[in-house]
N, C-alpha and C positions, 0 to 999 in steps of 0.2 A: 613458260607461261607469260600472256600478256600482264601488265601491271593497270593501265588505264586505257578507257576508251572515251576518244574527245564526243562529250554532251550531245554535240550536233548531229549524229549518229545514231543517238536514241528518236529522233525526232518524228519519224515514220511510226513509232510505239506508241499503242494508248492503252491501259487500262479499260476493261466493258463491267460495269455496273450490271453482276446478276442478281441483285437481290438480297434475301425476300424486300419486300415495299414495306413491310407493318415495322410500326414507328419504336424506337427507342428511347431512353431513360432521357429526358428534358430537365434539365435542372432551374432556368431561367427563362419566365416571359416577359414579354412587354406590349405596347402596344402606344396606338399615336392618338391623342384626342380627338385634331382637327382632320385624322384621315380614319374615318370608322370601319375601313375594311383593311387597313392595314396592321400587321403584328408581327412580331419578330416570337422565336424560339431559340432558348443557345440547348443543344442538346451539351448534356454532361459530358461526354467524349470526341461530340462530332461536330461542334463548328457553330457559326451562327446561322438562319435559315429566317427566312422573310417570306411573308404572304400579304400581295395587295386584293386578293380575290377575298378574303373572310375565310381562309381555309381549306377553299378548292385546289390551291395548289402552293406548294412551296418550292422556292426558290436559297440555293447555299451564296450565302455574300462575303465569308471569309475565305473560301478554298484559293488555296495557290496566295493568297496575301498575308493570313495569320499564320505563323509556322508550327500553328500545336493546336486543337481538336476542344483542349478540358475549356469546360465553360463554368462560371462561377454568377455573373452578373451581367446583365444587359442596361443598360440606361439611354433613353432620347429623348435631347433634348426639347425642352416647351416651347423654347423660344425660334427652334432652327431643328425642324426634325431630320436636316441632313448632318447634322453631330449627334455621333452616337461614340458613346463609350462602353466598353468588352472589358469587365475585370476575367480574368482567364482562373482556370481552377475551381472545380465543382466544388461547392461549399456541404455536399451531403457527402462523408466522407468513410463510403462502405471498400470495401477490401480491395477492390480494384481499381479504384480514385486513379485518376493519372494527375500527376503535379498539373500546377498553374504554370505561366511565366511574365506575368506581370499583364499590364495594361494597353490597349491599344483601342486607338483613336481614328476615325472616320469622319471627316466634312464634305464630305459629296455621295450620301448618302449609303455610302458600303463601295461606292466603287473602288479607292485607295483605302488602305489602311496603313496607318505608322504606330510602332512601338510608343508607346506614352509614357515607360518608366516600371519602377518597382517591382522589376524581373524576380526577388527571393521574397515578394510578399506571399509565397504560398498558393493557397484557394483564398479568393474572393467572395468574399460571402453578402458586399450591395456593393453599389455605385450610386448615387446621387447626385443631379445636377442645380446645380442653381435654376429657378425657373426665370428668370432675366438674363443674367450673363454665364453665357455656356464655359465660359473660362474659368469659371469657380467649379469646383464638384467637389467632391468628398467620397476615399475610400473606406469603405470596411476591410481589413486584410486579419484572414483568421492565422495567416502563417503559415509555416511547414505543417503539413500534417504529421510527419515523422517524427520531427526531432525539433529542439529547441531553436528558435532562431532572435535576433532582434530586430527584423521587417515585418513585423505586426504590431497593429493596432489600428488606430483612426490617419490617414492620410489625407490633405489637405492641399488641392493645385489652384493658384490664382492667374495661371498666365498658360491655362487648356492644356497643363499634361505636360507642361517642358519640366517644370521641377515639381518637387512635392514637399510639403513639411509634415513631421509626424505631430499630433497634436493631442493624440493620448497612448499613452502609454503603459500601461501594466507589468509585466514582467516576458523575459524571454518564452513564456510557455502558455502564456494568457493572451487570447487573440479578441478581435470587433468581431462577431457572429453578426450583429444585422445595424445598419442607420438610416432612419429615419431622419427626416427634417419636418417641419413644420407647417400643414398647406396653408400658404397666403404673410410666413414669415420665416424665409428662410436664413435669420441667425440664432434659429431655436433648432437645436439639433439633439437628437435623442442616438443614445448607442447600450447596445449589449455586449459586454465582457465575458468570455470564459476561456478554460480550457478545453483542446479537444484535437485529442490526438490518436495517430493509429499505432497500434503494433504489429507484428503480423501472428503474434499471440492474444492479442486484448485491444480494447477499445476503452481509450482512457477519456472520459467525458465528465467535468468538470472537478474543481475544486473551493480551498474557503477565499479564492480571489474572484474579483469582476463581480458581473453585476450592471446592475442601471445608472448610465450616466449624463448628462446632460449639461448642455452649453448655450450661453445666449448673447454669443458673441462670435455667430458665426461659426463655430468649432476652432477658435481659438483659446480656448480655454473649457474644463470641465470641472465641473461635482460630480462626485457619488451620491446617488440618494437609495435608503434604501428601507424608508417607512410604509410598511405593509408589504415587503416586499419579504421573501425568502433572506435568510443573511448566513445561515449557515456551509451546506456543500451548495454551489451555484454552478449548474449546469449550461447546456447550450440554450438560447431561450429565439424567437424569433417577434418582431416588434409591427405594431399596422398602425398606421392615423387615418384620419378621413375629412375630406375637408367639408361633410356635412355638419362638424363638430372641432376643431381644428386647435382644442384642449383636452380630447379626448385619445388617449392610448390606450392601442390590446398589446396585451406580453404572454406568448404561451412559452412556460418556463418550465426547464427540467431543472430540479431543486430537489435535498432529502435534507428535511424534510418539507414540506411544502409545494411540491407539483402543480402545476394545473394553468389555469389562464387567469391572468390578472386585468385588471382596468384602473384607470387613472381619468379624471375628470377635470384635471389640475393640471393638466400641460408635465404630469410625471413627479408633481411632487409629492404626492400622497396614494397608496397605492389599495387597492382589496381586491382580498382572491374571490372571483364568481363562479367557478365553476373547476372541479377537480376531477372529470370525468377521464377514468385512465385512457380511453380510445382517444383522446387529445394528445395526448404526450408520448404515445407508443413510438417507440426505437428512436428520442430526441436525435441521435447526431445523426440520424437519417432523413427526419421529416422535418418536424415540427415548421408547418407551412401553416401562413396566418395571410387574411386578407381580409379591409375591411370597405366595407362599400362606401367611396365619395361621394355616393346621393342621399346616403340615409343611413347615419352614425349609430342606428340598433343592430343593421346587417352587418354581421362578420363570418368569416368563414375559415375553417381550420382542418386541415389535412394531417393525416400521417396514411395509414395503409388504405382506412379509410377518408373520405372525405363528408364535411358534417357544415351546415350553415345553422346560424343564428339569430331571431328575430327579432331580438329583447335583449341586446347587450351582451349576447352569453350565460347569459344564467343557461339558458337550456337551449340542446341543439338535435337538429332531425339530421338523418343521412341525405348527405345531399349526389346522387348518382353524377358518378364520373364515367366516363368508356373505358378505363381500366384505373386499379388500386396503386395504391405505394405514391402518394400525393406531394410535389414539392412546391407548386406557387402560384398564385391565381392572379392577374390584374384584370379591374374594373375600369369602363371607360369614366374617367369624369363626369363625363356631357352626359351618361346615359347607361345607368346600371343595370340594363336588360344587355348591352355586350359588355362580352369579356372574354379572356381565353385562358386558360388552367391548362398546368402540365402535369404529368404523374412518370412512370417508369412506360407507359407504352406509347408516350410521345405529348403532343399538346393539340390542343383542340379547344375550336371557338365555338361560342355562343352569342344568338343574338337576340336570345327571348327569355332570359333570367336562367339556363342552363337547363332547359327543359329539354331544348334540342341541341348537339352538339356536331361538330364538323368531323368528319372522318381521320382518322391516324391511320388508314390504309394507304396515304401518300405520301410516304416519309421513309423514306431507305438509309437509316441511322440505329438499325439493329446495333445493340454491342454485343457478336457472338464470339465464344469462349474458343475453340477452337474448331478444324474443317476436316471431311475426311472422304472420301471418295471409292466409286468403284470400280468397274470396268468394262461397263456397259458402254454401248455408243448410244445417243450423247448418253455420257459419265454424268452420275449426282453427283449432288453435295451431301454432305450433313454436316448440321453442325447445329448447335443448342444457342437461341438468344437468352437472354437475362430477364429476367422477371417473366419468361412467356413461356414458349413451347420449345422442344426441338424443332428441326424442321429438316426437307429433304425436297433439294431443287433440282430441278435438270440444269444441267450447264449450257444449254440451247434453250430459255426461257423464251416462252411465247413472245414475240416482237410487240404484240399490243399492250403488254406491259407484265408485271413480276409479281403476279399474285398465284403463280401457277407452282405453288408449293402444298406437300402435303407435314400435318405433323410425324412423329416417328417415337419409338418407347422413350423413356425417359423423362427429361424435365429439361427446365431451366438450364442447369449448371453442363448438362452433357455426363463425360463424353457421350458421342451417337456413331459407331461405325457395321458398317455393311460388313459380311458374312464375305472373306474373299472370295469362294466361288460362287455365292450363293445368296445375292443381293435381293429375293425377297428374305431373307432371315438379316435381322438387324440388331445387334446389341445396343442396348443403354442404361445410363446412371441416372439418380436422382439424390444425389446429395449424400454420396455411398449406397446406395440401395441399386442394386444392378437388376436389369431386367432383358428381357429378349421379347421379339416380336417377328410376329409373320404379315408382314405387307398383306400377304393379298387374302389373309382373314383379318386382320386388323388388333389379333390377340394381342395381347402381350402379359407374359408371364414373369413374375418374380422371383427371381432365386438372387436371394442376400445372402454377402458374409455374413454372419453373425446377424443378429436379430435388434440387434441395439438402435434408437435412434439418436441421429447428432444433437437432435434440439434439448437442450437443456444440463447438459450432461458435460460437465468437467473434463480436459482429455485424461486424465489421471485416472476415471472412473469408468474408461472401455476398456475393451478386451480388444476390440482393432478402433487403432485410430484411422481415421476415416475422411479428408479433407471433403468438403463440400464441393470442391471439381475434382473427384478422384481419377487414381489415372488408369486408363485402358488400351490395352495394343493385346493386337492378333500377329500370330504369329506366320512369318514371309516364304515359313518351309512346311508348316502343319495349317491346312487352313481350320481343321478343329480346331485349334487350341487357342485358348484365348488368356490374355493375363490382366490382371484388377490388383492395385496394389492399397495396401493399408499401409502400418508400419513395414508391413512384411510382405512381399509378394506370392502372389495365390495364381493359381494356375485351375481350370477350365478344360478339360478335352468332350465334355457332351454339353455345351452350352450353357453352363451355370448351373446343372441339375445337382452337381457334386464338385466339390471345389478342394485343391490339395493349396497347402502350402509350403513353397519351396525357399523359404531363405530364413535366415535370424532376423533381427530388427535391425532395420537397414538405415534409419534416422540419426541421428546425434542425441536427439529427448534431452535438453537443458533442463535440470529439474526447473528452475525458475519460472519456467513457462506450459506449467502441464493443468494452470487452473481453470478455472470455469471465466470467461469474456465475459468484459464489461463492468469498469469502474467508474469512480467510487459510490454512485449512485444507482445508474440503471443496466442490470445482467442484460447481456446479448448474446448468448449462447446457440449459434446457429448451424456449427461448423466451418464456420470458414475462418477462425481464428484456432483451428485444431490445428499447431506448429508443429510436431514432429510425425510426417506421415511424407511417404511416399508424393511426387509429384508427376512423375515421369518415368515412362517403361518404355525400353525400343531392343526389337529384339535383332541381330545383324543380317543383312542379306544375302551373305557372301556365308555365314558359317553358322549353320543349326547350332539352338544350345549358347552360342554367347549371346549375351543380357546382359544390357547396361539400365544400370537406375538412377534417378538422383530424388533425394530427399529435398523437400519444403523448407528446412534448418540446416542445410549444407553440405552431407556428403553425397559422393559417387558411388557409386560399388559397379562389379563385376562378376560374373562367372561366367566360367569359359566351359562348363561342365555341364549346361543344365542343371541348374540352380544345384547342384549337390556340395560344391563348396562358393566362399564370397571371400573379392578381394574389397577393400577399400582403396580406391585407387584417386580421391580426391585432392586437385592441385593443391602442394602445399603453401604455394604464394595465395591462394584463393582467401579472402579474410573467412571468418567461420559464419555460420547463421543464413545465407541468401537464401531465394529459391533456384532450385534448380527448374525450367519453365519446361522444355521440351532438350530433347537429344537426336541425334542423326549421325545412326551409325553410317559408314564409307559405303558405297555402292562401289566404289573404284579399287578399294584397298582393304585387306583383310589387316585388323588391328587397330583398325582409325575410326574416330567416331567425334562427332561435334557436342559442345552441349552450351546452353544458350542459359545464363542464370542472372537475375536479379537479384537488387542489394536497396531499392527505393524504400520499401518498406521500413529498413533500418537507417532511414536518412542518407542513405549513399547512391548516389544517383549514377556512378559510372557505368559505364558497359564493359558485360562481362562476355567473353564469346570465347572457349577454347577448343582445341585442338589437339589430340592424342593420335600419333599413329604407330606405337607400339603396346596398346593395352590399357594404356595408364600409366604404364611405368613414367613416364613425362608428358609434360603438357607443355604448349603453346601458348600463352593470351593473343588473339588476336583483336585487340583493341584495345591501345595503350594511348588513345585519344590523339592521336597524333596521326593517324594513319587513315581517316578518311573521316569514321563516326567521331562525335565531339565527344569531349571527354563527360561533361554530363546531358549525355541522353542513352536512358536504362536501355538494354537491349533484351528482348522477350523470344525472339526465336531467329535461330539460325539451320540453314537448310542445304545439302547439297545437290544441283542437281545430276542427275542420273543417265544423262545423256552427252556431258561434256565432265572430264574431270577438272578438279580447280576451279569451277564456278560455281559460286556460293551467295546465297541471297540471305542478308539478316534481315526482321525487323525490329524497329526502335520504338521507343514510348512517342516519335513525333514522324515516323516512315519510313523508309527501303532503300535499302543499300544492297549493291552488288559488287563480286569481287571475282576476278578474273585468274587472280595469281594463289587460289585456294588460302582467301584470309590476309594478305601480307597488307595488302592494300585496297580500302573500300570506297566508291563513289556512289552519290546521291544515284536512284531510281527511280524517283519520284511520279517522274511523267506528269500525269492527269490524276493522279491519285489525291485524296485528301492527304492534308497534313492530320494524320491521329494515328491510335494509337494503331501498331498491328500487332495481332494477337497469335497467326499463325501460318506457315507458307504450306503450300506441297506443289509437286509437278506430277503432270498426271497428262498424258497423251501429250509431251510437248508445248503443255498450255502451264502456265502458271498463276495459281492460284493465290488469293490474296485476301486474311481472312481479318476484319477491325474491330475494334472495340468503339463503337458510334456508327461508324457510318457502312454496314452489311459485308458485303462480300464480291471483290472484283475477280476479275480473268485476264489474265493478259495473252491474248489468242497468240498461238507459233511462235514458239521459242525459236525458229530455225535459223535466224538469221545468227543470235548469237551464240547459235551450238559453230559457227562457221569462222565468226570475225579472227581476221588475223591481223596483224600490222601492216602485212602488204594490200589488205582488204580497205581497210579506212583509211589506208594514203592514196586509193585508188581514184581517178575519176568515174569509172561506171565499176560494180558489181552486179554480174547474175547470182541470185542464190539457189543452190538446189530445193526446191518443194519439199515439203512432209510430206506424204505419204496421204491422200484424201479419199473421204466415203462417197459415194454414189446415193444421193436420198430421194 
């Protein structure tokens, strides 16, 4: 088998952008005073993105310069709107967060970017610039999400990004949620303190540290103040000023007891709670988005699922209609608080008449879909589920005029969504455990759940199938009846979900530790997706009916070689215990061999996990010991073989793609044209390879053929012909 193939080689290869167009999760906007039609968006997973039309169209200014996708803060400069600063790391920190890696820096408007520093401060949760010298800023850094770290807190650069000092500090486990400074004095600086961390069992969101602090010396120094404020459990809280009042602060705080949004008339020294309305503070480590208008210090506006403005300080607030729910940040122009542009989960979108009208998120192909699946149609769909929207099902030949030519499909959000092997108008899907099937071309679609339970609310200790909120689903490569949906326990399907058997014991680890109800020590979030011991992953082998490989959420393998009638536990023993298992990929080449692709981010361990069994399980492989292509911390999410060359292997990483020629031993960058973000899931399907992200939708990379061919005598060569695929007549 070859080992490497020199870069120059790939050069001829691009990546094609199919879709869908409809906009994804934005965690950060911004926007320029003295340019009114100009505004940036950092999508949470997919990069920064800029529009000088008002919206009409948007333009990516990190790709191929920033080498990772999670967006946390955006900030541009007042003085020089060609400095801009990227804190990296989505600061709403739901299950699928991809790390930060610190800061990076632009002076020619987006065209160069350089590193700026503070690679382990986590998610970023603000950036602020001095409004005279862009060399000063100020970070908020909430820290690792996972695990405890000591690069959190308030960071402080006086020489643009070359060094930083930390300049408050809390504890290893207490991060800056949001800073504020001062409009019109910027050595008064305002910051919020808490804890807020994930598991991949619970969601840990504040404790009796942090809180409101403030400095008037520049943020070189701080007080705690905390008169009329919450002093007890102190949760995540988000902070707004306005320079129509420029002593006046909003604080919408998660706190028990005490909730709700606060006001300061005092520059923060003296605090009262105005309004305690729960739709303010719904799902704090997710939303709590605050904005307050710089023309008129009574307008304030506060997001979580819904979005709500204020006319009167907050004492009372009306729905203020957004293009889609699940709300993270609003900025107002200074000069003119009829524009502005708001983001939420279906992307970001400008106003220029106080929000009455807003710009479309039909331009914006930063989907973050869960996983892809295909049939076998010419042209072949897609499917695959976005996040907070629909499923969806595209053709892989999407109309050239542009990528709105997709239909939805049963299910939800979370997926999975795949086609009926013979039988692509029958479609299975999930909805957050809840399985259903549909007929395309009546548009039904029918219900048949395991069990009748719903995830929401409900402790994993207190179902009868644990049930993760992307559960997993595969059909089977020798029955196309049969289909399998795994809980704890894997179930099997032969009439389409009308009657459902189940064929294993509990196939999980189940820690007692981790079987409660999410969401500490304040506010429950019981949604399913922190249900830890459940099934993640089902592949049933192509080469030999009957063997089934599983992997669990909390960290084992299993096997049966029998149809499910007996289970081996066949999981690496160097593997540490707890990751997930993301997807698997039994051998197309080899009977006994199977891939499986597992994360460990969740539990603060960032390496890549990627093995290899080609007798059962009896032994395993790592193939990624950080030394051998992928670095040692970047997670790896799926690994894939393809089907038409043996030994060629494509992973994807929490930051892009890697291919391996020697089946694993040794991996090289794939990058091409592809965004730096996260990838969520590969397949090969008619010699095309598919490539599915988390931000930024779903690419193709047309004719594998050339590298089902390459040999060493090939790329030492001066000219190669290559043989053709095999082409349709349309």
């Amino acid at each position: 088998m070859m080992r490497d193939v020199d870069p120059t080689f790939f050069k001829g290869l691009h990546y094609r952008l199919v879709g869908p167009s409809r906009g994804g999760r934005v965690t950060t906007v911004t926007g320029v005073p003295s340019q009114p039609k100009t505004f940036y968006m950092g999508v949470a997973s997919g990069g920064l993105f800029r529009t000088t039309d008002g919206g009409a169209t948007w333009v990516a200014i990190t790709d191929g310069k920033v080498p990772l996708g999670s967006t946390g803060c955006v900030a541009v400069a007042d003085s020089d709107p060609n400095i801009i600063y990227l804190g990296t790391g989505s600061d709403d920190v739901r299950s699928n967060v991809s790390t930060g890696r610190g800061v990076y820096k632009t002076t020619d408007g987006g065209q160069t970017w350089k590193f700026a520093g503070l690679y382990n401060a986590g998610q970023i949760g603000s950036v602020r610039i001095h409004p005279t010298n862009p060399d000063i800023a100020w970070v908020a850094a909430q820290g690792d999400a996972f695990k405890s770290n000591s690069e959190r807190g308030v960071f402080k650069t006086t020489d643009g990004g070359q060094t930083w000092h930390r300049v408050l500090f809390v504890s290893d486990q207490v991060g800056a949620m949001d800073l504020e400074i001062q409009p019109g004095d910027p050595n008064v600086v305002y910051v919020w303190m808490s804890r807020l961390e994930r598991k991949p069992w619970t969601i840990i969101s504040g404790s009796r540290e942090g809180g409101f602090y403030k400095s008037i010396d520049g943020g070189e120094h701080f007080k705690k103040i905390a008169t009329g404020l919450p002093d007890e459990l102190i949760g995540k809280a988000n902070l707004a000023v306005t320079a129509a009042n420029p002593k006046r602060i909003y604080a919408l705080v998660e706190a028990k007891p005490g909730g709700g949004l606060y006001r300061s008339d005092d520059a923060g020294e003296t605090w009262a709670l105005i309004n305690s309305q729960g739709t303010l503070i719904q799902r704090p480590f997710y939303y709590v988005a605050l904005g307050a208008d710089p023309t008129n210090a009574d307008v304030v506006y506060a997001g979580a699922e819904g979005f709500f403005k204020s006319t009167n300080g907050g004492k009372t607030f009306t729905v203020f209609r957004t293009p889609h729910g699940d709300n993270h940040d609003i900025w107002i122009n200074p000069k003119d608080g009829q524009i502005m542009i708001q983001s939420n989960d279906g992307g970001a979108n400008v106003s220029t008449d106080g929000g009455r009208t807003w710009s479309t998120q039909m331009n914006q192909p930063t989907a973050e879909i869960y996983g892809v699946w295909v049939d076998n149609q010419f042209p072949y769909k897609l499917y695959g589920a976005q996040q907070d929207n629909s499923t969806i099902i595209i053709s892989s030949q999407p109309d050239a005029a542009g990528r709105e030519e997709w239909r939805p499909g049963p299910g939800c959000e979370t997926g999975p969504i795949m086609p009926h092997p013979k039988n692509p108008e029958i479609v299975y899907g999930s909805c957050k455990g809840q399985y259903g099937v549909m007929n395309l071309r009546t548009g039904q679609e029918k219900s048949y759940w395991i069990g009748a339970q719903s995830l929401y609310g409900n402790p994993a200790s207190d179902l009868i199938y644990r049930m993760q909120r992307v559960s997993p689903m595969a059909t089977s490569p020798h029955d196309p009846d049969v289909l399998y949906y795994g809980s704890q326990y894997l179930h099997r399907t032969r009439d389409k979900g009308l009657t459902w058997e189940r064929i294993s014991p509990d196939l999980t680890a189940k820690p007692a530790c981790c079987q409660g109800a999410s969401g500490e020590p304040i506010t429950r979030d019981v949604t399913g997706e922190e249900f830890y011991s459940t099934l993640y992953a089902i592949a049933e082998s192509p080469l030999e009916k009957g063997v089934i490989w599983t992997g669990a959420n909390d960290g084992p393998f299993h096997l049966t070689r029998d149809n499910g009638k007996t289970w081996t536990n066949v999981t690496p023993k160097a593997l540490p215990s707890g990751g997930r298992v993301q997807y698997i990929e039994p051998s197309a080449h080899r009977k006994g061999s199977a891939y499986y692709a597992v994360y460990r981010w969740l539990l603060g361990d960032y390496q890549p996990y990627l093995y290899r069994t080609d007798d059962y399980g009896k032994s395993w492989k790592r193939l990624t010991d950080g030394k051998n292509g992928i670095p040692a911390d970047w997670p790896t999410r799926v690994v894939r073989e393809d089907p038409n060359r043996e030994g060629l292997l494509y992973a994807g990483t929490e930051f892009g793609m890697f291919i391996s020629f020697d089946n694993g031993a040794h991996w090289q960058p794939f990058q091409l044209n592809l965004p730096n973000v996260a990838v969520t899931d590969i397949k090969v399907q008619q010699k095309d390879l598919l490539v599915c992200t988390q931000g930024r939708a779903v690419w193709i990379l047309d004719n594998n053929s050339t590298l089902y061919q390459i040999t060493y005598q090939i790329t030492a060569a001066d000219l190669q012909l290559f043989h053709p695929r095999d082409v349709y007549r349309t």
